[in-house]
N, C-alpha and C positions, 0 to 999 in steps of 0.2 A: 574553502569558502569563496564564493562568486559573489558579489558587490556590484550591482551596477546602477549608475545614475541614470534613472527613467525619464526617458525625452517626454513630458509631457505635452500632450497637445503639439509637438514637434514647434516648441517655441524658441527651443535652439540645435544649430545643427552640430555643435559639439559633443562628442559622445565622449563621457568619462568613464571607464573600467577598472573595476577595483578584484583584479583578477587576484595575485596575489598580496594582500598586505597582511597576512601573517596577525588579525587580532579576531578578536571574541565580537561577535555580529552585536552582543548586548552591549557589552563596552561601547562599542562605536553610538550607538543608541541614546546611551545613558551623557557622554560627552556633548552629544549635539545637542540633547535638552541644556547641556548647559548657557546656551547660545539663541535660547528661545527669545528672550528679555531683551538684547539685545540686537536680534533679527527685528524685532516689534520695535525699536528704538529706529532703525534704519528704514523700513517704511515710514514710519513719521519723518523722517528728514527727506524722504523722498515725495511725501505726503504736499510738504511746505514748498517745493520748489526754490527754497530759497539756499543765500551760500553764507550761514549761519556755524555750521560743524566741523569740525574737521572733516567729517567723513561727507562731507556736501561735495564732491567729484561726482556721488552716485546722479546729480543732477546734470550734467552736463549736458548728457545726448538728448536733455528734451528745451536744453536751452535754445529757446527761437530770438530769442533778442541779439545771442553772440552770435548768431549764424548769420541776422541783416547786418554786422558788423564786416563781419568776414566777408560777407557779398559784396560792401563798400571797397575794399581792400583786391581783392579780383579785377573790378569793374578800374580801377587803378592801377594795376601791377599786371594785369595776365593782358596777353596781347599774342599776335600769330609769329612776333623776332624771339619770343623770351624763351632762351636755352636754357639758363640755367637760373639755380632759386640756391643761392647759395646761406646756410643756419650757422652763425655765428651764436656756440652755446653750447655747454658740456653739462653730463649727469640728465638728471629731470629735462633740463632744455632743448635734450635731442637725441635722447634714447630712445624715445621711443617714437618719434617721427621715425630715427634710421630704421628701426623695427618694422613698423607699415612698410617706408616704403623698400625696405631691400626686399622684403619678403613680394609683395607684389606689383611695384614698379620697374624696380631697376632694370630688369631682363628687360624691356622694353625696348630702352635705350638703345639694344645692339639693334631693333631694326628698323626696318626699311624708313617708316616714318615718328622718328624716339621721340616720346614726350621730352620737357623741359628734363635737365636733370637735377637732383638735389646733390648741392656740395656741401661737406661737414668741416668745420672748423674750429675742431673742440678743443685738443691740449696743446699744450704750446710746443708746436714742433718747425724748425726755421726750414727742414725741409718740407715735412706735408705745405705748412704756409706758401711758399716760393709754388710748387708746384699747381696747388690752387690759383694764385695770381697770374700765374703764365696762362692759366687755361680762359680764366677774364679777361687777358690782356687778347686774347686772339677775338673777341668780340669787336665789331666796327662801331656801335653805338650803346649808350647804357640802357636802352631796352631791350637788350637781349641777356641782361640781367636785372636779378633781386637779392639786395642784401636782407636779411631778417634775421637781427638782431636780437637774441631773448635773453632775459637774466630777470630771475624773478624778484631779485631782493635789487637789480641794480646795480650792485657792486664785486660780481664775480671776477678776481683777478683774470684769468685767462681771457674770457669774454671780452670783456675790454679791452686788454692788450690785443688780441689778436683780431680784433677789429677796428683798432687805430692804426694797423702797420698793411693790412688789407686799405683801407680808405687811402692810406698814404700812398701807395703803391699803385693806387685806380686813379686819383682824382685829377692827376696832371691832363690823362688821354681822355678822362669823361668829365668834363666840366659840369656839367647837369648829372653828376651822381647820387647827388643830394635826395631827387625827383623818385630816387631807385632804393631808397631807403626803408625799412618797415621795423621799427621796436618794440618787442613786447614784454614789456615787466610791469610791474606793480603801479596803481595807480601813486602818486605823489611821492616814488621811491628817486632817488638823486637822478638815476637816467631817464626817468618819468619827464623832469623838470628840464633838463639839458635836452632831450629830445623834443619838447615841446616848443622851448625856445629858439629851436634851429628846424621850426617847420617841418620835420619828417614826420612821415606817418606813425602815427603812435598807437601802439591799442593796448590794451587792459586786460588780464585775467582778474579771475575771484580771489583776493591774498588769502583767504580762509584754503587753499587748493595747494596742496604742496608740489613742488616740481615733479615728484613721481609721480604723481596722482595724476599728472598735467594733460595728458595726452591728446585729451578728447576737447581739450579747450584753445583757445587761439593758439597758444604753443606747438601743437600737434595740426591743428587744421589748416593757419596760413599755407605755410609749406607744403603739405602735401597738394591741397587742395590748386595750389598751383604750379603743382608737379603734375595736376590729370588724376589725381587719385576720388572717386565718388565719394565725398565724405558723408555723402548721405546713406550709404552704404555700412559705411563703417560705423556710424551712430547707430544706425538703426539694429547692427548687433550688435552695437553696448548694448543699447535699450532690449532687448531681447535676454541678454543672460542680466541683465540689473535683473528685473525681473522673476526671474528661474531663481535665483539666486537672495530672493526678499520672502522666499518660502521658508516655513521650520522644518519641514519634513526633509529628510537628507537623503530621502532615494529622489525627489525630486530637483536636491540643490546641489549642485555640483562644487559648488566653491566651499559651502558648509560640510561636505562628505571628506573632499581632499583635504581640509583646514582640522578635518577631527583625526583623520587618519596619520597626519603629519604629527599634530599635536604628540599623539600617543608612543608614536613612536620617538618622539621626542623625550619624552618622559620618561622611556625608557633606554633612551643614549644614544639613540640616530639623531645625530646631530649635526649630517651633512645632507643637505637636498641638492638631488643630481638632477637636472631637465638635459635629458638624451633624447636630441633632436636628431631625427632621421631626414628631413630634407631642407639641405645646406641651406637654403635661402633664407634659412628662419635663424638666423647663427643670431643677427642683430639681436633677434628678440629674446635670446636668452641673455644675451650682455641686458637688456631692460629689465629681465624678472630677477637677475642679479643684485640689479640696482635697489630694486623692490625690496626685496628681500634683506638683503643687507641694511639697510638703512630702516628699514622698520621693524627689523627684529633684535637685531644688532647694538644691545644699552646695558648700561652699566647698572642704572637704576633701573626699577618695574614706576609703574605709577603712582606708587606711596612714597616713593622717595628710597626705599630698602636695595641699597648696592646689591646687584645679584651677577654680574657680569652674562646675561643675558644672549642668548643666538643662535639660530640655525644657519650653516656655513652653505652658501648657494654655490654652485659649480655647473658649467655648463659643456654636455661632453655635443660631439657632429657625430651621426653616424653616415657611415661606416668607419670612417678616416681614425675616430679615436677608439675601436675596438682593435684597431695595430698598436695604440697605443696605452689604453687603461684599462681594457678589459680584463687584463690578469690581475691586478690591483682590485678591479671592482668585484671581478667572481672569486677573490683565492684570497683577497685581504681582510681587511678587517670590516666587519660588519656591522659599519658607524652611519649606513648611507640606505637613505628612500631614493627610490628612483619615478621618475615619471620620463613615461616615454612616451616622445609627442613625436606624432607620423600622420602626413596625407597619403595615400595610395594612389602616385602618378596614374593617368587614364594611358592608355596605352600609345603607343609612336610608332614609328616606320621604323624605328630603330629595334636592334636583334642580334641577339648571336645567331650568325650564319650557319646553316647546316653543313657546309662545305669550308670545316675552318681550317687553319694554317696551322694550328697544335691541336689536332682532335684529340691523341692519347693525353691532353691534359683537362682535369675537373669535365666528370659525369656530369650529363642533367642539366645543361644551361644551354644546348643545341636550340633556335629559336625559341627562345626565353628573349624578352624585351628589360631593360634596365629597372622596368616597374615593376616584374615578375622576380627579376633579381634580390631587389631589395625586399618585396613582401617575405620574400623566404628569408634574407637577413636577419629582417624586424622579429617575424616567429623563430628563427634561433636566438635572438637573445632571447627572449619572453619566456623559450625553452629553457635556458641556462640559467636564470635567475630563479624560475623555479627547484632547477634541478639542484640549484646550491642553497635554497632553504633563505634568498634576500626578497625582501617586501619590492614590490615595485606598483604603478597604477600605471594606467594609458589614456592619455589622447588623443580620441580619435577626430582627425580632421575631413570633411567632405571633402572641401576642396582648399584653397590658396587664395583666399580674396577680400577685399577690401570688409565686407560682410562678419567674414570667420575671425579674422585678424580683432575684429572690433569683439568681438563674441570672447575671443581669449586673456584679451587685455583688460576685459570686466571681470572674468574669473577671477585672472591672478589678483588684482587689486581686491576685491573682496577677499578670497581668501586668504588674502596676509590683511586687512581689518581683522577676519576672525581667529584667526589663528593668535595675532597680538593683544586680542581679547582674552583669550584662554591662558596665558601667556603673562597676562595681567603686566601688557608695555602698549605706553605712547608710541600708536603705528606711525604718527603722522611727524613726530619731530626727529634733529637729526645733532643731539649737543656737542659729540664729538669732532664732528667735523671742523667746527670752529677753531679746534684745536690746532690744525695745519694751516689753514688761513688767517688766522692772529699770525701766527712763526709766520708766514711768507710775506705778509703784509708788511711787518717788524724788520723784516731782513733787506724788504726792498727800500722801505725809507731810510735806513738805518747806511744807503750805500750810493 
C-alpha cells in the first residue's frame, strides 16, 4: 500500500511518503477521525490569534507585533563590524535556532564574504567556554558582537553560570559590553527584573509558548535574524504547513497522516522513532525533534492523572556515516522502530567521479556520477532494504535547503507531536520530570 500526502494547491513544498508503513489504509482513516474535534479546536486558537493555549505557538508566524519588536532589536544590535551573535541557552533555548541555522547558515561562513556567526553556549563545558571567549576576545570593539541571553523561566542553572563567567571574562577589554547585551525570558521572571534594572535590552516571548515550541518566536528569530537568516522566509513556511496541517483530511495533512501512522504503530510496540537524515547539515535538527519528542511524549502520567510511564524513544541516525554503523541493528534487530527518512536531492556540482580514476577495478557504476547521484542511489538502497525486510518507514521529501523549507518542517514536527500526544491522551506542552535534576543540582550546589 502507497500513502501519500497530496500537495494541495502546492501550499507546501514538503512532500511526505507513506511508501511503506505496514498498516490497513481504513485503520489509518478510522484514527485520524479521531483527531477531527480537535483539529477544529486548533483552528479556533489559530482563529483568536491570541497566546491563550498551550498550543498558541501555532500563532506565532503571523505575529506582526513581535516581528516590530525584533525590528527594534536589529536596528540596535546588527551593524556592518558584528561577527558574531553569540545564544547563551540549552534545550528549547537553542535548539532549534542551531537547527535553522546549521542547516542553512553556517556553510556560509567558510566564504569569501561570511555572515555574522552564531556561537552556542549551552552545557557547562570549561573547555567549549575558554574556547568561545578566545574567539571574542580576538574582537577589537563590542560591536562586533552579541550576547543573547534566553532562559524562559529565568532561572536555568547552566544559562546563568555560563553567562556570568563569559561576562566575566569580556568585560575587562569591553567596558561598554553592557550596550551588547540582549535577554529573552519571561515577562516579570527574576532575570526579567535583574535585566531591566541593568538597562540591557530585554524582550518577552508568550509564557503560555513552551521552550520547544519556541522557535518561531523571539527566541528563534533574534539570533538568526542577525545571523542574515530571512526570517520572513522562515515564517512564511510555518504559516504555509500551520495551515496544511489545520485540515481533517489526512491525504491533505501531513502532520496528521505521520501523527496517525506513528500512533499505530505505537500501539503496536514501535516504540522507537528513527529520523534518518541524509544530508549532514540537518544533524542539529534532529537533536531539536529529539528534544520535541522526548519531552512531550515522554510522562509518567497521561492527563487524568493515571501513571502510565508513557513514550516513544526518538533517535537520530546521519546517513551515510551511520549505515557503517546501525544499519545491521536497524535491518537484522529487532523490530521496535518507525523510521522517517528525511533527504534533499543535492542539484548537481562540478564535482564527479572521474572517468579516469586511480582504482578503476574497484566499485562498478559510479564513473562520473556526482556526490548527489551518489547518494540518490544510497537513499533508494535503504528505502530498498527496509522494504525487503518487512520495517515500516515514511519519507521526507525536501525541495531544497532553505530558510522557507526549514520553517515548513519545524511546523510539522510540532504539530505532529500535539497530535500524536492527543491520541496518546498526554500533556504535549509540560515537562514535570525534569525538575527532578534541577531541584538535585540546585540542592548540591547551595549545599557546598
Amino acid at each position: 500500500m502507497i500513502l501519500y500526502h497530496k500537495n494541495m494547491n502546492q501550499s507546501t513544498k514538503i512532500q511526505l511518503k507513506s511508501e511503506s508503513v505496514l498498516l490497513d489504509k481504513n485503520e489509518i482513516a478510522r484514527t485520524a477521525d479521531l483527531l477531527s474535534d480537535y483539529i477544529q479546536y486548533l483552528n479556533s486558537v489559530a482563529e483568536s490569534q491570541k497566546y491563550e493555549a498551550p498550543e498558541s505557538s501555532i500563532n506565532l508566524p503571523t505575529d506582526n507585533k513581535m516581528l516590530e519588536v525584533i525590528e527594534q532589536v536589529l536596528l540596535k544590535f546588527k551593524n556592518a563590524q558584528l561577527k558574531y551573535v553569540v545564544v547563551v541557552g540549552i534545550g528549547g533555548s537553542n535548539l532549534g535556532t542551531m537547527a535553522v541555522y546549521d542547516a542553512v547558515l553556517k556553510d556560509q561562513n567558510q566564504q569569501t564574504n561570511p555572515l555574522p556567526q552564531i556561537l552556542f553556549a549551552d552545557t557547562v563545558s570549561a573547555k567549549s567556554l575558554q574556547n568561545l571567549i578566545n574567539i571574542l576576545l580576538t574582537c577589537s570593539k563590542a560591536n562586533e558582537f552579541a550576547i543573547n541571553v534566553i532562559s524562559k523561566s529565568g532561572g536555568t542553572t547552566e544559562t546563568i553560570a555560563n553567562f556570568e563567567i563569559i561576562y566575566s571574562a569580556l568585560r575587562e577589554k569591553f567596558i561598554d559590553i553592557d550596550r551588547r547585551i540582549i535577554v529573552t525570558t519571561e515577562i516579570d521572571s527574576k532575570l526579567w527584573l535583574e535585566s531591566t534594572a541593568k538597562k540591557w535590552s530585554t524582550v518577552s516571548l508568550p509564557n503560555i509558548v513552551g521552550g520547544r515550541y519556541s522557535v518561531f518566536s523571539t527566541v528563534g528569530l533574534i539570533p538568526l535574524a542577525l545571523a542574515g537568516l530571512n526570517i520572513q522566509e522562515l515564517l512564511g513556511g510555518a504559516l504555509q504547513m500551520r495551515n496544511a496541517c489545520l485540515q481533517s483530511d489526512n491525504q491533505f495533512n501531513p502532520a496528521l497522516l505521520s501523527a496517525v501512522v506513528t500512533f499505530l504503530h505505537y500501539k503496536n510496540g514501535v516504540k522507537i522513532n528513527n529520523s534518518f537524515f541524509f544530508n549532514p547539515e540537518l544533524e542539529s535538527l534532529g537533536k531539536w525533534c529529539r528534544q520535541l519528542m522526548g519531552e512531550s511524549l515522554g510522562k509518567q502520567f497521561d492527563s487524568v492523572g493515571t501513571e502510565v510511564r508513557a513514550g516513544i524513544t526518538p533517535i537520530v541516525s546521519i546517513g551515510s556515516t551511520d549505515l557503517h554503523s546501525m544499519a545491521q541493528l536497524y535491518f537484522g534487530g529487532p523490530k521496535d522502530k518507525l523510521t522517517t527518512i528525511i533527504y534533499h536531492s543535492e542539484t548537481e556540482s562540478k564535482l564527479t567521479v572521474p572517468n579516469e580514476r586511480m582504482l578503476p577495478s574497484l566499485i562498478v557504476g559510479i564513473n562520473g556520477k556526482s556526490p548527489a547521484k551518489l547518494m540518490d542511489a544510497i537513499v533508494g538502497g535503504v528505502a530498498e532494504a527496509y522494504k525487503m525486510n518487512g520495517l515500516p518507514y515514511v519519507t521526507l521529501q525536501l525541495p531544497t535547503i532553505s530558510a522557507e523549507t526549514l520553517g515548513e518542517l519545524l511546523q510539522f514536527k510540532m504539530l505532529e507531536t500535539m497530535f500524536l500526544a492527543h491520541l496518546m491522551n498526554l500533556n504535549a506542552f509540560d515537562q514535570p520530570n525534569v525538575e527532578d535534576y534541577k531541584s538535585g543540582t540546585k540542592k548540591l550546589l547551595e549545599s557546598t
